[in-house]
C-alpha positions as CSV (number, residue, x, y, z in Angstrom):
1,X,46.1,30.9,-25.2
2,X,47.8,33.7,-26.9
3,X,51.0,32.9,-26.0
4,X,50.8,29.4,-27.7
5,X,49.0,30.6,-31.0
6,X,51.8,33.4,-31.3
7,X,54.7,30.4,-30.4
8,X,52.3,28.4,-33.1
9,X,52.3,30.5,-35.4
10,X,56.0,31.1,-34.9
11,X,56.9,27.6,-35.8
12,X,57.7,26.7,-32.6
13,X,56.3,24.3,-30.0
14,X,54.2,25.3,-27.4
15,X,56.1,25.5,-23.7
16,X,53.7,23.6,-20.9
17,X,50.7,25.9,-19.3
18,X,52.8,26.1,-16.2
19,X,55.6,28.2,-18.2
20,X,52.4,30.9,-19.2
21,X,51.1,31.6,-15.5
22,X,53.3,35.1,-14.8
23,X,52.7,37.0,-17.6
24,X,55.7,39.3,-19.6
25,X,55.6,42.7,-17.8
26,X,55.1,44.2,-21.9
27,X,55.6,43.1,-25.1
28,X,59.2,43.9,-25.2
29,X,59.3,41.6,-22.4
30,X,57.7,38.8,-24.4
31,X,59.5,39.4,-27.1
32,X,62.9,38.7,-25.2
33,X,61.0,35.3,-23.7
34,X,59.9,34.6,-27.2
35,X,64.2,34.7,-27.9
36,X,65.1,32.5,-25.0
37,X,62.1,29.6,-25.6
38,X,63.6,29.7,-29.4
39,X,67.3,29.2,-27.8
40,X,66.4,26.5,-25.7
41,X,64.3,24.7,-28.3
42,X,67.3,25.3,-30.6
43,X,69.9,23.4,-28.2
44,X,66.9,20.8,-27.4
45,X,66.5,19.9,-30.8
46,X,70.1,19.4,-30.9
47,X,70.3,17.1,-28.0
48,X,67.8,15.4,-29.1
49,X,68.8,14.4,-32.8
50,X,72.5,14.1,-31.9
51,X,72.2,12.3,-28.7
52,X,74.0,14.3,-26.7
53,X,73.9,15.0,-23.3
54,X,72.4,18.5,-21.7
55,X,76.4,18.9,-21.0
56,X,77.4,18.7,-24.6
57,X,75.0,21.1,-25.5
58,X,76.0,23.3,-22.7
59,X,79.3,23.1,-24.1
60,X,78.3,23.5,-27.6
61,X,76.8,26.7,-26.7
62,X,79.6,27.9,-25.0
63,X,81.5,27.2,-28.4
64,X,78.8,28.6,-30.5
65,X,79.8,31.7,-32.3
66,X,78.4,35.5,-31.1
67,X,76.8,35.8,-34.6
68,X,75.2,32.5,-34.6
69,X,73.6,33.3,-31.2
70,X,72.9,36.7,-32.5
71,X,71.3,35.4,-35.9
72,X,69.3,33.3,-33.6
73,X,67.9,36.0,-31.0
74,X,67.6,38.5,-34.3
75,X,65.1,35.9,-35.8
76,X,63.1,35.6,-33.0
77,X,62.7,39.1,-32.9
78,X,61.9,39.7,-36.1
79,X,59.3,37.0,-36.1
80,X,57.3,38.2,-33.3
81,X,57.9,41.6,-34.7
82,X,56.5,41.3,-37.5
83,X,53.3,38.9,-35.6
84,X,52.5,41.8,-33.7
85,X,52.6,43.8,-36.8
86,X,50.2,41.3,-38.6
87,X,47.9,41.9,-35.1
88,X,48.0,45.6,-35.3
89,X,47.1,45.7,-39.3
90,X,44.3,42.9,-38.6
91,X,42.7,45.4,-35.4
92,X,43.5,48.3,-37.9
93,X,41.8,46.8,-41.0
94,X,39.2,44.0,-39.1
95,X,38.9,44.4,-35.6
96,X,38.3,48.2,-35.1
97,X,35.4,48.5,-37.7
98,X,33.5,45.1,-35.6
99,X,34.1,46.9,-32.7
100,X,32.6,49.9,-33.3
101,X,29.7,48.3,-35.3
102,X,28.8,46.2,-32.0
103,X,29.1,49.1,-30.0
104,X,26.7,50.9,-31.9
105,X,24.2,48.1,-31.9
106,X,24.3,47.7,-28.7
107,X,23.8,51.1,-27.6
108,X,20.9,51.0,-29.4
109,X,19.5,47.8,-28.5
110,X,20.1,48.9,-24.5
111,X,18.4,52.0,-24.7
112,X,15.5,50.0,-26.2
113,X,16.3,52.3,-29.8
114,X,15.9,55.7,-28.0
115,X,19.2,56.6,-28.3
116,X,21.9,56.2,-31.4
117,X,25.6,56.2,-31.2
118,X,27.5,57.6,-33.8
119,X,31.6,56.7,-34.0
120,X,34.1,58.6,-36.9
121,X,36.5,56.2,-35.8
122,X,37.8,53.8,-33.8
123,X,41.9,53.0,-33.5
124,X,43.4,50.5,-31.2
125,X,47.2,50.7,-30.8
126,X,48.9,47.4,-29.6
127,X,52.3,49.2,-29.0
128,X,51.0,51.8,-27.1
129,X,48.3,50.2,-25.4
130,X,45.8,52.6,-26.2
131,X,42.4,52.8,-27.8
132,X,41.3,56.1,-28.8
133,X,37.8,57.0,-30.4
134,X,37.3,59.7,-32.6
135,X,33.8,62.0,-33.2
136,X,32.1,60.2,-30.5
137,X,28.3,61.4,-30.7
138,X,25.6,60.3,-28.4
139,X,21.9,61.6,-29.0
140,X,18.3,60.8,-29.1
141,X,17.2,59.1,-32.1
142,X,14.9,61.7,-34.0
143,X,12.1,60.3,-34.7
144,X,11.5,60.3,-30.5
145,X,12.9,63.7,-30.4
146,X,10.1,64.9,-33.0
147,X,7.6,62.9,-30.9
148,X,8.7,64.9,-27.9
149,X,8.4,68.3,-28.9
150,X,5.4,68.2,-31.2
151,X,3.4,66.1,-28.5
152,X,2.4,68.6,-25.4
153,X,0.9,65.9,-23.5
154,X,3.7,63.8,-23.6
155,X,2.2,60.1,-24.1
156,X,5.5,58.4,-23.6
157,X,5.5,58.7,-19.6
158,X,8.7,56.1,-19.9
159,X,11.2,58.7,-21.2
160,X,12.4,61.8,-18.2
161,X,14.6,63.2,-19.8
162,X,17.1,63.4,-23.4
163,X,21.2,63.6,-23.0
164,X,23.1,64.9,-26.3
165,X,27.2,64.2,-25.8
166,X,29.8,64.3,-27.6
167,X,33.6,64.4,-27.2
168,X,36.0,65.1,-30.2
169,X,37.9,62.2,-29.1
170,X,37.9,59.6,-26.0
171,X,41.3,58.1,-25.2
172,X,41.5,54.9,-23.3
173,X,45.9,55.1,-22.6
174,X,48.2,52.1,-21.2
175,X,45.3,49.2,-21.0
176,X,46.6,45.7,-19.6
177,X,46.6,43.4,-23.3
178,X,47.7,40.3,-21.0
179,X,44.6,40.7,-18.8
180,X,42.2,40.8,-21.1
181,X,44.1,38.1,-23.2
182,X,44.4,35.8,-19.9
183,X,40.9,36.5,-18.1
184,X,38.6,39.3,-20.6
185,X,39.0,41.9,-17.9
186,X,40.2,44.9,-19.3
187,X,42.6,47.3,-17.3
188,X,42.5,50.8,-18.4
189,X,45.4,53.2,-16.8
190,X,44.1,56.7,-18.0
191,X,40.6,57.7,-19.7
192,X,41.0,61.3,-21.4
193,X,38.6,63.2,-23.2
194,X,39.1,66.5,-25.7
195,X,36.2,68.7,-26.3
196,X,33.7,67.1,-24.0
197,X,30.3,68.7,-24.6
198,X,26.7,68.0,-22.9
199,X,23.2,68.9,-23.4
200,X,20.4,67.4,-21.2
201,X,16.7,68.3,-21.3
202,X,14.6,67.8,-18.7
203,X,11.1,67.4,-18.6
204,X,8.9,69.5,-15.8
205,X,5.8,67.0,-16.4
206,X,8.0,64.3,-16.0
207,X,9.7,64.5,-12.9
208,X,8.8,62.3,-10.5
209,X,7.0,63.7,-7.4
210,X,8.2,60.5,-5.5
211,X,11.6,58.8,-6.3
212,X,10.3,55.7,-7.0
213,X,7.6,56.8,-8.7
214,X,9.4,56.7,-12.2
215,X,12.1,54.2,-11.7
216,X,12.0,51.1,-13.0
217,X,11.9,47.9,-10.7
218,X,12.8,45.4,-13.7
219,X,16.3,45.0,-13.5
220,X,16.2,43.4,-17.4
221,X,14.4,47.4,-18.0
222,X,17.2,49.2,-16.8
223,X,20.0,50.8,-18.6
224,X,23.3,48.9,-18.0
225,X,26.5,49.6,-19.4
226,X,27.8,46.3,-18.0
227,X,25.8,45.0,-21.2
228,X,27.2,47.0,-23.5
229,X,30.5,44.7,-23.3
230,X,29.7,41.8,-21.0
231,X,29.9,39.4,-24.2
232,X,33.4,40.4,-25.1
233,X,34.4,41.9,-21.7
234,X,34.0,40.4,-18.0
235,X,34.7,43.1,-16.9
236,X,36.2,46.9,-17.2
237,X,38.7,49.0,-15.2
238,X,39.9,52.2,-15.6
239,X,42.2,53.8,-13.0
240,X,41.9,57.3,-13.6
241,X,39.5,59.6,-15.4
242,X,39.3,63.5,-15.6
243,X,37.2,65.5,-17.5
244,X,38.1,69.2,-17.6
245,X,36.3,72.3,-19.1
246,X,33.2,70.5,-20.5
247,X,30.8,72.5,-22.5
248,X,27.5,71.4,-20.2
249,X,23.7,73.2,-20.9
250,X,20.7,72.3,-19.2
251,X,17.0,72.8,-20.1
252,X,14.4,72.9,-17.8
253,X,12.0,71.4,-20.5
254,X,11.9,70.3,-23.9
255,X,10.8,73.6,-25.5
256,X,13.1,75.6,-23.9
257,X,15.1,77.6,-25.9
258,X,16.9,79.6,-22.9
259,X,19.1,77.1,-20.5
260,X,18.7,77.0,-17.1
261,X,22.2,76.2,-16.1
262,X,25.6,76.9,-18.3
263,X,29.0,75.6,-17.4
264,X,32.2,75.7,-18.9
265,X,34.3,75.5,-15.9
266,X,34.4,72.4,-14.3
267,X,36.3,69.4,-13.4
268,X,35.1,65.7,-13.1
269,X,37.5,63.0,-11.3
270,X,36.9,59.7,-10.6
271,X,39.0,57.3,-9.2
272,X,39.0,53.3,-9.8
273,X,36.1,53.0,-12.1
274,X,34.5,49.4,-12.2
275,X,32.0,47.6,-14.1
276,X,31.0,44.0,-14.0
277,X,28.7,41.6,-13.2
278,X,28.2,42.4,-9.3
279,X,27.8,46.3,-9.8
280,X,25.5,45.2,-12.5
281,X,23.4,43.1,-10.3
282,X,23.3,44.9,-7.4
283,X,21.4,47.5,-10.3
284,X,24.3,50.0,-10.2
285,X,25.9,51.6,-13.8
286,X,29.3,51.9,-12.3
287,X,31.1,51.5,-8.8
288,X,34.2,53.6,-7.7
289,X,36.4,54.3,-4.8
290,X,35.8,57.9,-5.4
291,X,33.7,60.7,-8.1
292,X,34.2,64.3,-7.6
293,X,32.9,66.9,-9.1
294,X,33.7,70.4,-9.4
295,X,31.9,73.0,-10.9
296,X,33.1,77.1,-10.6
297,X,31.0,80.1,-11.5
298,X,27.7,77.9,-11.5
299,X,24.7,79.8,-12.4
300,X,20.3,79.0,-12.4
301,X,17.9,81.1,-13.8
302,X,14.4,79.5,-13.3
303,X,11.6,79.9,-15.7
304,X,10.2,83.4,-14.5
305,X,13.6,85.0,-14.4
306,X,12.7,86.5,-11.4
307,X,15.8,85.6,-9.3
308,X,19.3,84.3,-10.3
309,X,20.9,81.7,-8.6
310,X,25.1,81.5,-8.4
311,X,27.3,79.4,-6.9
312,X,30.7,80.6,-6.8
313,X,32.0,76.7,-6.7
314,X,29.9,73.2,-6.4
315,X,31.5,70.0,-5.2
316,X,30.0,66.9,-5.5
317,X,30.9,63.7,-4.4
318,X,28.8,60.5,-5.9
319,X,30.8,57.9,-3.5
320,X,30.7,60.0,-0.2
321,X,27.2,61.0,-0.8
322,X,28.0,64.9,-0.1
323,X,27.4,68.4,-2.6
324,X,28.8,71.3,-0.8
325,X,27.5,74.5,-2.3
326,X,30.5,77.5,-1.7
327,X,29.1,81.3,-1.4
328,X,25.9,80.2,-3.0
329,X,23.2,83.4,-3.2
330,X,19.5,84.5,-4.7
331,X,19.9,87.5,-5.9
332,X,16.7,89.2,-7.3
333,X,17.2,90.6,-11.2
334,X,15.1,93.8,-10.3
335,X,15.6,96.4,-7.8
336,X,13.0,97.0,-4.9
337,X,10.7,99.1,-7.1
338,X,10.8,97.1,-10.2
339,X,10.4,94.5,-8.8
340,X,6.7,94.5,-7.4
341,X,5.8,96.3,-11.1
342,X,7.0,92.8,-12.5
343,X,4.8,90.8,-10.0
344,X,2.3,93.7,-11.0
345,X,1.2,92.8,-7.0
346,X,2.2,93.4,-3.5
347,X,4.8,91.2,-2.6
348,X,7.7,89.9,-0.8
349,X,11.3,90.2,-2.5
350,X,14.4,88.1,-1.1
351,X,17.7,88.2,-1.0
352,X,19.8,85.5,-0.1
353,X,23.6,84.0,0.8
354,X,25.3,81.4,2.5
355,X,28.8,81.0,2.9
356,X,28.3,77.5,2.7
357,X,26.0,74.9,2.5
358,X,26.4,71.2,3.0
359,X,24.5,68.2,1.8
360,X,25.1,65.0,3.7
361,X,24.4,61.3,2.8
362,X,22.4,62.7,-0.3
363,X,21.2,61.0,-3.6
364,X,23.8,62.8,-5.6
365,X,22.3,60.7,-9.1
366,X,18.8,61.5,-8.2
367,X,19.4,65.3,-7.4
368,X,20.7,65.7,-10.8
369,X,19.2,63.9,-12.9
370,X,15.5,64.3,-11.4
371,X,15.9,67.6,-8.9
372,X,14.9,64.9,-6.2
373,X,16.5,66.0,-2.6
374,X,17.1,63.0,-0.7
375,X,19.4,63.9,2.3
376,X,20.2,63.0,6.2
377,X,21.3,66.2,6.8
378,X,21.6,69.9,5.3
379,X,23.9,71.9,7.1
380,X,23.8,76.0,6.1
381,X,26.8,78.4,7.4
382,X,26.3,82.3,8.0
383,X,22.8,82.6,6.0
384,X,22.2,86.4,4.9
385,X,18.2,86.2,4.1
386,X,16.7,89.7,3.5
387,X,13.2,90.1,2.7
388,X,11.0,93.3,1.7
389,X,7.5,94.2,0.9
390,X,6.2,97.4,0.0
391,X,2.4,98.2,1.3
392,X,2.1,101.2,-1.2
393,X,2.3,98.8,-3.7
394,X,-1.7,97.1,-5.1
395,X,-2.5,94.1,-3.2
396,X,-4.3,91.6,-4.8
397,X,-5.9,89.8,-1.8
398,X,-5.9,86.0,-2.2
399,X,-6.4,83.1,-0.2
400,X,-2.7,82.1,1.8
401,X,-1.5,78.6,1.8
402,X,-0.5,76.5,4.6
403,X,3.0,75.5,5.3
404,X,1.8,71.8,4.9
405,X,0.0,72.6,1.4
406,X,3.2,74.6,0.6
407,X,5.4,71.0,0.9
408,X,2.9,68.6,-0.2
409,X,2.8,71.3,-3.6
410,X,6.6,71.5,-4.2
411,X,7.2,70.5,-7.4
412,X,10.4,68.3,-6.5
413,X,10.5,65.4,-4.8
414,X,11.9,66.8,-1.2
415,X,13.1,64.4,1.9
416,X,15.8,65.9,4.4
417,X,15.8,64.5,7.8
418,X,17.9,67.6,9.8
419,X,18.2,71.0,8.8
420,X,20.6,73.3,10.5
421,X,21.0,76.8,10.5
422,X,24.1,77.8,12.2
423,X,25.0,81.9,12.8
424,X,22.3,82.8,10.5
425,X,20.6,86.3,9.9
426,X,17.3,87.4,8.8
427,X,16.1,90.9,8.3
428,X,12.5,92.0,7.4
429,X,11.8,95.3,6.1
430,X,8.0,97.0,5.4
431,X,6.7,99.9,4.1
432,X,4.4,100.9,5.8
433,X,1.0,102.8,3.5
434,X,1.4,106.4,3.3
435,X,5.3,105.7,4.0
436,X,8.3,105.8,2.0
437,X,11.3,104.8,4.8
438,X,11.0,100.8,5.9
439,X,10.7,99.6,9.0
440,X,13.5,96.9,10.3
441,X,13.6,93.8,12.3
442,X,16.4,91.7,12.7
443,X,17.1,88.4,13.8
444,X,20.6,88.0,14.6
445,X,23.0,84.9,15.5
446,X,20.6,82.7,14.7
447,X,21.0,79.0,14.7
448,X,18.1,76.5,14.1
449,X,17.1,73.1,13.7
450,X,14.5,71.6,11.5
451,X,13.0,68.1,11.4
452,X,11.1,66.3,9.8
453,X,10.9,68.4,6.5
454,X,9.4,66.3,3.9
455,X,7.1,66.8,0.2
456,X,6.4,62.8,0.7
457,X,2.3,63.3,1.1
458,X,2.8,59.3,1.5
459,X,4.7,60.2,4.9
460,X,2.0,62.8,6.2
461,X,0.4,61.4,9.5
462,X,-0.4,62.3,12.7
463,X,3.4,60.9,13.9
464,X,5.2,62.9,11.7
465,X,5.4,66.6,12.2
466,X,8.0,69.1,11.0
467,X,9.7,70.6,14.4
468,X,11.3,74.1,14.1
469,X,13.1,75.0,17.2
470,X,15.6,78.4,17.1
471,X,17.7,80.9,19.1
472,X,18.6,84.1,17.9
473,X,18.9,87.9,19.4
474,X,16.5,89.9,18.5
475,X,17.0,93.4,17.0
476,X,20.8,92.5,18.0
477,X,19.9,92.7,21.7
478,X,17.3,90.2,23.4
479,X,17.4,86.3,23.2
480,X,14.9,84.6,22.0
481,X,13.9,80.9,22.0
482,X,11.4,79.8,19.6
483,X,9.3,76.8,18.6
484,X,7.1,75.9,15.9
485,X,4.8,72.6,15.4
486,X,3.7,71.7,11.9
487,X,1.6,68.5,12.3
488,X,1.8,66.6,8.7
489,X,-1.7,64.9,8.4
490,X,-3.6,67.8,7.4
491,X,-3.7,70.6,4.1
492,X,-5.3,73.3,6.6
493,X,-3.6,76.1,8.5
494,X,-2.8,74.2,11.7
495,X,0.6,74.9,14.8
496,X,1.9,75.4,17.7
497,X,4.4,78.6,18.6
498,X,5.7,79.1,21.8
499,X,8.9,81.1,23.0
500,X,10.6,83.0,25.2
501,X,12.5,86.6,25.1
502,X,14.3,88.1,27.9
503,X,16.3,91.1,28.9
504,X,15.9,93.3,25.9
505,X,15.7,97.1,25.9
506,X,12.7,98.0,24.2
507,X,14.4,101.2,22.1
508,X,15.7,98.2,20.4
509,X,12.3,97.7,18.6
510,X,12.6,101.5,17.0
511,X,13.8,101.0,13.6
512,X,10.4,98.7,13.3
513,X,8.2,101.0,15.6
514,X,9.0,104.5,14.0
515,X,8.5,104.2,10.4
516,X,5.5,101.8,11.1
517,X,3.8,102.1,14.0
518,X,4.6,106.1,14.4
519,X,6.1,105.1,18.1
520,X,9.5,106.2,19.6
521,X,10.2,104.2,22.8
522,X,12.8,106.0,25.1
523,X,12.9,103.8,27.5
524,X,12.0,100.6,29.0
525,X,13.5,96.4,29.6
526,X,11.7,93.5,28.5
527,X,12.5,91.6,31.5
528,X,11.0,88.2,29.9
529,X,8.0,87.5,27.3
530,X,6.6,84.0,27.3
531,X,4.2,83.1,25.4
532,X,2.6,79.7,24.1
533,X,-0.3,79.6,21.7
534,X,-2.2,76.9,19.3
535,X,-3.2,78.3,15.4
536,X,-5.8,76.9,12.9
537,X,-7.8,77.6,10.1
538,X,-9.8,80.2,12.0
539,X,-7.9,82.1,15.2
540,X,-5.3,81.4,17.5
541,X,-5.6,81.1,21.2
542,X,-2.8,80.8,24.1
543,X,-1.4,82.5,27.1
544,X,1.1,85.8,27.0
545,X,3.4,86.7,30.3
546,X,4.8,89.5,29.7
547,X,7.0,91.5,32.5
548,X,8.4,94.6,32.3
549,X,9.7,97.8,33.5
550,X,10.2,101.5,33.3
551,X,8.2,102.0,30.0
552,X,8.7,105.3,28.6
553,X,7.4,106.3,24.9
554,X,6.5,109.2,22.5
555,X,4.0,109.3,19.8
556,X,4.9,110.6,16.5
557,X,3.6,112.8,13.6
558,X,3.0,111.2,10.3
559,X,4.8,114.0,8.7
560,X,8.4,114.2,10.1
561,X,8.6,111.5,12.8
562,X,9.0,114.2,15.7
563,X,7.0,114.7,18.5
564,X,5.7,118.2,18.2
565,X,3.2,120.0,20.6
566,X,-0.1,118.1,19.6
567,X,1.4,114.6,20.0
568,X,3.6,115.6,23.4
569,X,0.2,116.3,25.1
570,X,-1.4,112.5,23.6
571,X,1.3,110.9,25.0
572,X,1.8,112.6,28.0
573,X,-2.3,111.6,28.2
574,X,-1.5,108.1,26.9
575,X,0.9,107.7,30.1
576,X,-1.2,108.8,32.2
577,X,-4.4,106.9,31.7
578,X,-3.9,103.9,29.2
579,X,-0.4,103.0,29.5
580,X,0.7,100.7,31.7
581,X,4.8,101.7,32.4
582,X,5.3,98.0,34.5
583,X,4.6,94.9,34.4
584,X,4.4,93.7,37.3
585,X,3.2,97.3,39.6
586,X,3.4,97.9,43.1
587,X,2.5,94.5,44.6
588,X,0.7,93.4,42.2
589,X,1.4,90.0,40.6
590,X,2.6,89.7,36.8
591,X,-0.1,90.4,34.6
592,X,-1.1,87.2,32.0
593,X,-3.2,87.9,29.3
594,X,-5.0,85.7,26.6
595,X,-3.9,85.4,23.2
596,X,-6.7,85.5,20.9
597,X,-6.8,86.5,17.4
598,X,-9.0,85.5,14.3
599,X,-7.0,84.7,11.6
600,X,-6.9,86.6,8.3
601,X,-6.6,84.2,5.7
602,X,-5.2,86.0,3.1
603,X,-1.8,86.3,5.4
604,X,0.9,84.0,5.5
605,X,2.0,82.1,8.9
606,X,4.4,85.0,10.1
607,X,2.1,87.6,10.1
608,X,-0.4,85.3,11.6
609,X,2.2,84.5,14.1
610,X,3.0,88.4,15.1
611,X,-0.5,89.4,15.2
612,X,-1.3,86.8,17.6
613,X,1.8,87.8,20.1
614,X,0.7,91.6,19.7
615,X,-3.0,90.5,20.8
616,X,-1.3,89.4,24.0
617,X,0.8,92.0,24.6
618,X,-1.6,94.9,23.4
619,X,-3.7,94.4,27.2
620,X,-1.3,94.1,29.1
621,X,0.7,97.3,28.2
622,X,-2.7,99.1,27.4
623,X,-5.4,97.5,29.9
624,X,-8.3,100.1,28.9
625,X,-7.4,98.9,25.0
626,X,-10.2,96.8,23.9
């Protein structure tokens, strides 16, 4: 025991085990019970070689003079002073350079030599309690790193991705010496770093497209840090540790030269940090009563550099399994009309913003280290999603995926049980050809809820299907109920859509109708549209129910949107033979029509989904229209 050896070494005998169980509160505390075991030994001695009784020597002491009894306590202060001294020079000149070499070793031997450790220095301090570490470096060792970026097909599958860190100096303050003396568990108050820095690469071959894909099932293969120390150490503690400010970069890939994600502001606390034997066999690195982390101002930029993504501030919390994202957005890095010219096609350019949006019970590990998304539920507040297309701009016609290829294809591993979308809105705008103003829809107050949204292919059956159910106002006026069925055991084009709208004023479909469709209604109430219809590969088919009343429209020029003489005479025509002003008229019953429309399979699933409504609605307003 280290009380004895220091007693030993003092001269002194050794007081019985039972005298060591309650540790000194510090070593100014020892010190003093160093003093009173040499008093009492002292007057023992005395008794002992004089024969006197435990009275006499009580008396004796009583007699003793103040300087003898101060020559005594000065000694035994002295002595362990200058012990402790001896310790301190032997860590200083011994102890501190065996450290570090094992450290290094180990690191090494651990990371099965793919990573090296370099150390400037290593200082303990006995009278403060504190270790500090100076010039830590952690990186890849080069000849691996060569390996990786001459060799484009990447042979060494075993290696995702390379870390670079470094800290100018890593102070462990105010660790327990009498723990670690008494039972090798070392208490650590306060963990600081200065001039934390962090570069990780990440490889785009090498992410897994399934999370257990890449991860090893050996526990004796896995990276532990419990190893590290395990032979000097049972086991490690620290109480508090923040890291502020750290310099972190991020590559998408290997050859990257432009990172993906820069942060400099950011804050990492974790509370009651443990390692041992049961976080190591239960295959975790560390467990904690709480991680958080904080990152402001965070910023993406993907590969094509088509979009930006910010985040005004990301929390993350490893031990309540949450990431909260605060004013996240998409913003596009080229106006409308650029924009296209980069695509150099016809396309579809989005904006988008959320004032919040919540990750629960996720994989916070996994998400960062492998962009895998493993979540019970993603919660998004007030979503702004604005999307628009130009039709003047070259089309390059090509084949459209299906929302099922579309998952199976994502190039991260994607599993989230419950989406919802709460207060939402969406906004669509088109050009139409020959046009220059857009046409709008809106969908407003929107709230949704998604299931079943998954990239695992090993999950795609016929008893799992992706669910979409929503409620919004449409144009800001008429409710509507929607629902979409995505069976999962098929690549093809293959749903269901049904839905309901009621009591909408149709001069609430204008901003869409005049730009596009060169149609003004004036008036006219969508008393309710139901519809239900079933989509593949090759047409849709259902049933439309569409009632209605009091239709009144004009038909417009192509030139100025106005009616003019010409087009007042077509529609007052148009009234009166091929429109139909009510649905139902006179006595007769609502009209229901058929829904049938052959696909064009160069459009995606929303424009399939409108053309088949409009085929149902097209003969009921116009029954002559073929």
């Amino acid at each position: 025991m280290f009380f004895k050896t220091l007693l030993s070494l003092s001269g002194y005998p050794t007081p019985n085990d039972k005298y060591l169980q309650i540790p000194p509160l510090s070593l100014f505390g020892y010190t003093m019970c160093v003093s009173v075991y040499h008093l009492c030994s002292h007057f023992r001695r005395i008794a002992l070689t004089r024969n006197f009784s435990y009275i006499d020597v009580l008396a004796k002491f009583i007699t003793m003079s103040r300087k003898t009894i101060f020559r005594i306590v000065l000694y035994s202060f002295l002595s362990a002073v200058a012990l402790l001294i001896c310790i301190q020079l032997s860590f200083t000149l011994y102890f501190n350079n065996r450290i570090k070499t094992a450290l290094l070793e180990e690191v090494v031997k651990q990371t099965d030599q793919k990573y090296d450790v370099s150390i400037v220095k290593i200082r303990t301090n006995l009278f403060r309690q504190s270790i500090y570490i100076s010039g830590f470096l952690m990186k890849p060792v080069k000849s691996n790193g060569l390996l990786l970026q001459k060799d484009s097909t990447l042979q060494n599958r075993s290696v995702i991705q390379k870390y670079f860190f470094s800290a100018g100096r890593i102070n462990f303050i105010n660790f327990d010496v009498f723990s670690y003396i008494f039972r090798k568990n070392l208490i650590i108050s306060r963990m600081e770093l200065e001039i934390p820095s962090g570069k990780i690469y990440r490889s785009r071959s090498t992410l897994s497209k399934h999370p257990k894909g890449e991860l090893p099932e050996d526990p004796k293969t896995m990276f532990s840090i419990y190893h590290l120390f395990s032979k000097k150490i049972h086991s490690l503690q620290i109480i508090n540790i923040k890291i502020s400010n750290a310099d972190i970069v991020v590559f998408d890939d290997y050859t990257d030269i432009v990172p993906s994600i820069v942060s400099k502001e950011n804050e990492l606390k974790i509370s009651n940090l443990r390692i041992d034997k049961l976080s190591d066999d239960n295959g975790r690195l560390f467990v904690a009563d709480s991680v958080h982390l904080i990152i402001n101002n965070f910023a993406y930029t993907p590969k094509d550099s088509l979009y930006s993504f910010r985040v005004k501030k990301l929390m993350a919390s490893y031990s309540d399994s949450t990431l909260f994202l605060d004013s996240f957005s998409l913003v596009p890095n080229y106006s409308k009309r650029e924009f296209a010219n980069e695509v150099k096609k016809q396309t579809d350019r989005f904006k988008i913003s959320a004032k919040r949006v919540g990750f629960n019970k996720i994989d916070v590990k996994l998400l960062f280290e492998r962009n895998i998304f493993i979540s019970e539920k993603l919660d998004i507040d007030s979503l702004s999603l604005s999307a628009y297309r130009d039709k003047n701009d070259i089309r390059k016609p090509q084949r459209a995926k299906s929302l099922q290829q579309i998952l199976k294809n994502l190039p991260i591993y994607s599993a989230v049980d419950t989406i919802s979308l709460n207060d939402a809105t969406i906004i669509y705008e088109e050009v139409a050809p020959g046009s220059v103003k857009p046409g709008r829809v809106t969908f407003n107050s929107l709230n949704a809820t998604i299931t079943g949204f998954t990239s695992d292919s090993t999950l795609f059956s016929k008893f799992n299907i992706l669910k979409v159910d929503a409620t919004c106002m449409l144009m800001n006026k008429g409710r509507l109920q929607a629902q979409y069925r995505f069976p999962l055991n098929t690549s093809k084009m293959e749903f269901k859509c049904s839905g309901t709208l009621t009591n909408m004023p149709m001069t609430a479909l204008n901003p869409m109708l005049e730009p596009n469709a060169r149609v003004s209604m004036k008036e006219g109430i969508i008393d309710v549209m139901d519809f239900s219809f079933y989509a593949n590969e090759y047409a849709s088919k259902g049933k439309m129910k569409f009632a209605y009343h009091d239709l009144k429209m004009d038909i417009l020029n192509k030139t100025n949107n106005k009616v003019g003489f010409l087009r007042g005479i077509e529609t007052f025509l148009a009234h009166l033979v091929i429109i139909r002003e009510s649905n139902p008229s006179g006595n007769h019953p609502v009209r229901i029509t058929e829904i049938n429309y052959p696909r064009d399979p160069t459009r995606f699933i929303f424009n399939y989904s409108w053309k088949s409504i409009y085929s149902g609605i097209k003969p009921i307003i116009s029954p002559s229209s073929k």
